[in-house]
N, CA, C and O of each residue as an XYZ file, in Angstrom:
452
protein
N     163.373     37.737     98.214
C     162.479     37.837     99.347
C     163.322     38.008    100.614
O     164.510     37.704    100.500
N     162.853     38.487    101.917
C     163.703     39.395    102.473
C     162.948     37.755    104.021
O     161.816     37.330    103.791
N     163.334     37.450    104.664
C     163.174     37.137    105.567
C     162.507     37.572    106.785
O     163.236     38.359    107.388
N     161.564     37.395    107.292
C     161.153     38.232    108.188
C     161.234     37.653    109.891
O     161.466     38.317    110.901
N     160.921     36.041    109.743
C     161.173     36.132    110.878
C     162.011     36.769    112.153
O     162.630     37.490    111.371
N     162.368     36.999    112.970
C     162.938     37.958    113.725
C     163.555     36.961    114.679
O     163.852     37.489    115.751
N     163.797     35.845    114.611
C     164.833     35.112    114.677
C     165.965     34.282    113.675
O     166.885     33.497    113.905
N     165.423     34.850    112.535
C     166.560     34.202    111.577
C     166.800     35.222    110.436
O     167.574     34.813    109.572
N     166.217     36.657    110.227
C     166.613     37.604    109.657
C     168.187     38.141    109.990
O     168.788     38.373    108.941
N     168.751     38.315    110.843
C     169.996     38.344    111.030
C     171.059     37.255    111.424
O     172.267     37.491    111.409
N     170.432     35.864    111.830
C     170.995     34.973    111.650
C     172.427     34.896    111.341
O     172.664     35.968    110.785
N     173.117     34.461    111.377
C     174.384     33.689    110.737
C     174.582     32.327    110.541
O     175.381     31.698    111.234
N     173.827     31.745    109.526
C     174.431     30.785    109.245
C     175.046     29.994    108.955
O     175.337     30.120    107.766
N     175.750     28.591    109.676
C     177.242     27.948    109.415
C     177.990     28.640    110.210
O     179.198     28.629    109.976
N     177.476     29.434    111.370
C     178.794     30.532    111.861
C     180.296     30.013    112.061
O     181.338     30.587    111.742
N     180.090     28.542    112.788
C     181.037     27.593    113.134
C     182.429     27.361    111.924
O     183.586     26.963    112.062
N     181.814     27.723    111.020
C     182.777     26.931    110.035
C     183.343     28.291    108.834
O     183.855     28.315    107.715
N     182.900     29.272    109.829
C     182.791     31.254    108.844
C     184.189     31.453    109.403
O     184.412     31.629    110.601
N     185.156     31.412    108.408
C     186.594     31.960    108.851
C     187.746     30.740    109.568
O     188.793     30.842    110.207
N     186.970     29.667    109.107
C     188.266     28.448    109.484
C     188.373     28.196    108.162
O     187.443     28.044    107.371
N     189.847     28.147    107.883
C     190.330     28.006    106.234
C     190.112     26.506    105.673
O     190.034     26.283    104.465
N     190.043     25.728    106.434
C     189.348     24.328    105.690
C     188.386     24.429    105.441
O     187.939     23.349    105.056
N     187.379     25.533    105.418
C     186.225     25.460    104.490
C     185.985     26.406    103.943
O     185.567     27.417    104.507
N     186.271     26.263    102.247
C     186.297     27.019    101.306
C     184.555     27.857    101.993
O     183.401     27.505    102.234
N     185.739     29.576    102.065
C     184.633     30.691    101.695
C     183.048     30.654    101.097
O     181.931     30.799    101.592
N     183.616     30.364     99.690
C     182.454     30.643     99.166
C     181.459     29.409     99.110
O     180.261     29.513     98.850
N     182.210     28.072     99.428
C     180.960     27.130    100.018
C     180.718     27.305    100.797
O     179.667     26.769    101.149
N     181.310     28.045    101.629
C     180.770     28.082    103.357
C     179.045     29.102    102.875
O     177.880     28.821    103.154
N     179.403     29.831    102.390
C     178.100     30.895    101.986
C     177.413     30.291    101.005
O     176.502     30.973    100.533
N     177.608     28.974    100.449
C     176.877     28.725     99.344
C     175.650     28.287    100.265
O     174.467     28.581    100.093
N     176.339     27.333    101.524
C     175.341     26.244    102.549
C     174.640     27.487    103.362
O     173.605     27.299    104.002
N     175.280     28.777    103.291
C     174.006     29.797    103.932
C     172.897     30.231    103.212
O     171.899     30.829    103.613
N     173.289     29.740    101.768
C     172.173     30.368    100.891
C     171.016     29.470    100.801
O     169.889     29.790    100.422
N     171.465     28.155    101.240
C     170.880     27.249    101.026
C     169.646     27.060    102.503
O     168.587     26.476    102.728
N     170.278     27.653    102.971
C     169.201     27.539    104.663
C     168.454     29.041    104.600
O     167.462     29.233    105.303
N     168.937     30.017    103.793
C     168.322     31.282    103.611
C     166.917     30.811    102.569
O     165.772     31.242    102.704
N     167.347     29.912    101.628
C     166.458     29.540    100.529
C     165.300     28.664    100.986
O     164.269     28.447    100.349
N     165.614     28.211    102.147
C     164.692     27.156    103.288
C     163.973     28.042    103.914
O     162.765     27.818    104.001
N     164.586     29.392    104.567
C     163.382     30.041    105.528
C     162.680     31.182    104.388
O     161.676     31.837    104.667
N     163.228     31.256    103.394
C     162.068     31.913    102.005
C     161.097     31.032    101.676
O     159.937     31.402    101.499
N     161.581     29.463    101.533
C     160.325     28.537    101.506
C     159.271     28.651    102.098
O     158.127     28.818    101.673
N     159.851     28.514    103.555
C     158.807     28.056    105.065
C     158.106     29.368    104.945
O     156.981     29.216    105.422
N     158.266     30.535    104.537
C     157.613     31.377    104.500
C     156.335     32.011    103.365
O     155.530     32.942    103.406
N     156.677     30.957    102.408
C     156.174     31.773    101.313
C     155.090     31.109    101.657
O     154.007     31.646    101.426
N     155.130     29.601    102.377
C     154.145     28.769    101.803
C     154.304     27.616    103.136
O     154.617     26.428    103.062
N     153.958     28.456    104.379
C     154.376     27.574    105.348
C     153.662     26.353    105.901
O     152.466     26.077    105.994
N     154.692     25.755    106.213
C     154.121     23.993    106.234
C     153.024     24.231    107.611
O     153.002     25.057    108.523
N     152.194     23.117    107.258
C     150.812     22.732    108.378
C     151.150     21.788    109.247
O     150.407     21.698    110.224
N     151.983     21.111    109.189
C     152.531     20.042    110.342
C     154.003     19.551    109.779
O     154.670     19.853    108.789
N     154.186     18.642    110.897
C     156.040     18.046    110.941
C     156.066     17.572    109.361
O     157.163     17.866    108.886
N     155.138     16.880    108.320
C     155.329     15.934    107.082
C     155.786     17.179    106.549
O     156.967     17.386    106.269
N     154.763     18.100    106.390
C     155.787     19.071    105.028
C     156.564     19.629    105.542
O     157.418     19.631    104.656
N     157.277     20.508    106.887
C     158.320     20.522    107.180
C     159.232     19.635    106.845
O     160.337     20.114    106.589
N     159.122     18.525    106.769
C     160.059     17.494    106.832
C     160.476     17.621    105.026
O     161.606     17.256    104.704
N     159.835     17.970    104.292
C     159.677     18.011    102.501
C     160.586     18.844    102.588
O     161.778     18.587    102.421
N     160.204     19.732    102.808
C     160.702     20.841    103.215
C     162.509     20.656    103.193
O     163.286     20.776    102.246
N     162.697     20.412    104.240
C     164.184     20.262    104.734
C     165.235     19.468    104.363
O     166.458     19.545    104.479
N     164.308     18.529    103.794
C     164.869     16.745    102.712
C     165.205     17.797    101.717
O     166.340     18.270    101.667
N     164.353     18.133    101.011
C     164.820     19.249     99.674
C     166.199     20.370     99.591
O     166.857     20.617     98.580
N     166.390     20.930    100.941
C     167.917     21.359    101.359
C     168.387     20.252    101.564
O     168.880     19.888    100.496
N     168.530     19.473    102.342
C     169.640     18.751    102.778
C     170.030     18.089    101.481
O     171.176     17.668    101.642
N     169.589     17.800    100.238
C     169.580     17.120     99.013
C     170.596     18.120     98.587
O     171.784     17.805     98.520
N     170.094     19.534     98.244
C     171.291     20.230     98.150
C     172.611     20.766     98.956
O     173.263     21.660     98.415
N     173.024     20.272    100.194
C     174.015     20.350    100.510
C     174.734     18.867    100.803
O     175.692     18.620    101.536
N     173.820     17.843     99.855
C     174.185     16.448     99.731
C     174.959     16.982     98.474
O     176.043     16.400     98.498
N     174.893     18.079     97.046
C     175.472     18.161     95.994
C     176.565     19.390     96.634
O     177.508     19.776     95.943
N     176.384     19.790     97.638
C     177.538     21.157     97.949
C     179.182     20.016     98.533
O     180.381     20.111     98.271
N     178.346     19.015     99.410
C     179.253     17.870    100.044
C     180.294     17.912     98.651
O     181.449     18.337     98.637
N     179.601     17.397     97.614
C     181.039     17.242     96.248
C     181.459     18.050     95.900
O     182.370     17.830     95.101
N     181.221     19.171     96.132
C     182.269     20.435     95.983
C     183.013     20.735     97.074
O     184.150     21.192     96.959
N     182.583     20.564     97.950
C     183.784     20.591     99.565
C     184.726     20.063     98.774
O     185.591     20.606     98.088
N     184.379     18.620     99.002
C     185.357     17.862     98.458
C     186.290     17.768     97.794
O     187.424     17.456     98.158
N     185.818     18.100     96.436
C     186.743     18.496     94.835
C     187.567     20.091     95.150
O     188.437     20.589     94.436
N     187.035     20.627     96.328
C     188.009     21.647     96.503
C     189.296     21.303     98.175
O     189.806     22.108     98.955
N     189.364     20.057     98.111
C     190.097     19.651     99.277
C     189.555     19.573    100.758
O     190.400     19.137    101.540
N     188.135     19.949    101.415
C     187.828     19.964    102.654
C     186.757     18.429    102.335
O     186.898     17.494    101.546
N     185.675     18.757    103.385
C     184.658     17.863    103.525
C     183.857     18.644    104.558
O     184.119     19.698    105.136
N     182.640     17.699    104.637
C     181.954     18.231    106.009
C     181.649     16.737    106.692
O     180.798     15.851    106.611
N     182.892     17.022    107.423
C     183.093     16.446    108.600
C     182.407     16.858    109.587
O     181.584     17.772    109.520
N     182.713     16.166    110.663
C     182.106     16.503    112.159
C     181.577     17.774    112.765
O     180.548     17.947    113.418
N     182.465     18.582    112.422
C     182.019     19.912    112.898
C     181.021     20.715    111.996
O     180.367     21.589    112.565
N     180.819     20.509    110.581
C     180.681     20.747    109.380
C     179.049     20.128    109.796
O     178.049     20.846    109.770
N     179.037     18.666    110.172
C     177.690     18.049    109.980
C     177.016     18.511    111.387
O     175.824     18.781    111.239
N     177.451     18.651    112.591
C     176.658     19.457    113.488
C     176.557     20.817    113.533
O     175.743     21.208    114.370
N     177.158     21.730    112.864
C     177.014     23.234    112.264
C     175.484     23.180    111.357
O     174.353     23.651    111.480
N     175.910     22.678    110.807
C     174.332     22.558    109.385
C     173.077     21.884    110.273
O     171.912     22.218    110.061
N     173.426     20.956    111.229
C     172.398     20.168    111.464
C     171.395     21.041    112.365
O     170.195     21.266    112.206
N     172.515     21.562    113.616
C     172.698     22.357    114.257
C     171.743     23.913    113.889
O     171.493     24.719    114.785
N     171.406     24.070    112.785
C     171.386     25.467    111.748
C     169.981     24.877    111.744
O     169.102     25.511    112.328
N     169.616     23.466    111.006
C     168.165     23.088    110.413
C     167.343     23.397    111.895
O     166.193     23.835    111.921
N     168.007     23.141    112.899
C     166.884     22.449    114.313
C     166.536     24.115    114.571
O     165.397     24.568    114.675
N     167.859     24.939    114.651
C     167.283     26.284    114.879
C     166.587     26.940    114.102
O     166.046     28.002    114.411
N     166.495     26.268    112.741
C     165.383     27.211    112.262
C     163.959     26.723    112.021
O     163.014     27.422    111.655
N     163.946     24.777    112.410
C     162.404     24.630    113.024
C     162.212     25.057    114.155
O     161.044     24.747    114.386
N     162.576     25.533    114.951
C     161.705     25.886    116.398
C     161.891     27.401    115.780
O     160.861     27.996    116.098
N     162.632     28.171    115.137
C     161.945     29.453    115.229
C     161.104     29.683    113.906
O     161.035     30.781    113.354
N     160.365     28.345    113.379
C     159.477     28.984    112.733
C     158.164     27.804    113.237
O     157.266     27.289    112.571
N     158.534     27.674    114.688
C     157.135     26.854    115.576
C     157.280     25.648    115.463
O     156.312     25.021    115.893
N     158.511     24.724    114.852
C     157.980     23.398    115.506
C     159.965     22.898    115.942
O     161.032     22.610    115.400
N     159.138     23.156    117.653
C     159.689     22.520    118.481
C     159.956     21.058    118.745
O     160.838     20.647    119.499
N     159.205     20.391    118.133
C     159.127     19.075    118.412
C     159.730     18.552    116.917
O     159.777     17.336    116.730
N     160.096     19.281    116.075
C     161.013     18.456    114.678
C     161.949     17.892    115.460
O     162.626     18.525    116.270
N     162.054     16.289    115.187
C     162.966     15.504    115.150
C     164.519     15.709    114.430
O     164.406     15.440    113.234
N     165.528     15.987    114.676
C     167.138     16.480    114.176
C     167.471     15.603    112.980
O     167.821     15.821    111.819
N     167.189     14.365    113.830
C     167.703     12.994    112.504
C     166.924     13.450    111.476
O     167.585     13.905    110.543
N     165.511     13.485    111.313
C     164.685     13.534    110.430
C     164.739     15.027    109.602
O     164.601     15.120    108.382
N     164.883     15.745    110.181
C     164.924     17.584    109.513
C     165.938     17.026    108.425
O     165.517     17.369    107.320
N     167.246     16.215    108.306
C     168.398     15.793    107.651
C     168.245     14.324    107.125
O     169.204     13.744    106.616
N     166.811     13.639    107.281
C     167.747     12.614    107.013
C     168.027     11.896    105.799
O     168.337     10.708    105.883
N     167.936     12.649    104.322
C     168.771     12.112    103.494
C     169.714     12.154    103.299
O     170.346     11.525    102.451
N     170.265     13.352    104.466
C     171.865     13.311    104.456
C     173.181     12.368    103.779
O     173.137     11.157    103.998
N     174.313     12.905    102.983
C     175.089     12.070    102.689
C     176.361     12.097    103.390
O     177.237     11.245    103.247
N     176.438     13.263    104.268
C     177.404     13.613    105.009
C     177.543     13.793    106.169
O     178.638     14.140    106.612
């Protein structure tokens, strides 16, 4: 499925962390597939208020709670810059698919990293 919004169809996501060698390449694009796989969600079947947004985003962040152990096992982490890049990524893509008022902590917060 092709993305349509017209703020996150060309997107770059993770840009922050695209071409600094502490973070393995192809995880760096794994965590874009993973926010690409979020705005195919919000789209197929878009949420009616902040609760299923929030389902929504718990369900990625779960999977880049399992990408975190592959950073890892390949020598990086997502550290600081790593956890406001992604977090950073979720907030921009609730307000461009209308909710301005998603809470940051909450878009993430089963976060393990």
């Amino acid at each position: 499925m092709t993305i349509t919004n017209e703020r996150l169809a060309e997107y770059e996501f993770l840009r922050p962390m695209r071409g600094d060698g502490y973070y393995p390449a192809h995880l760096v694009a794994a965590g874009g597939e993973i926010l690409r796989a979020l705005c195919e969600r919000i789209e197929a079947e878009p949420p009616r208020g902040l609760d299923e947004l929030y389902a929504l985003t718990h369900a990625a962040t779960e999977e880049f709670n399992l990408l975190a152990e592959e950073f890892e096992a390949a020598g990086s982490e997502i550290e600081t810059v790593a956890r406001d890049t992604i977090a950073v990524d979720f907030e921009h893509l609730a307000q461009a698919y209308g909710f301005p008022d998603a809470d940051l902590e909450e878009l993430v917060a089963p976060r393990d990293w």
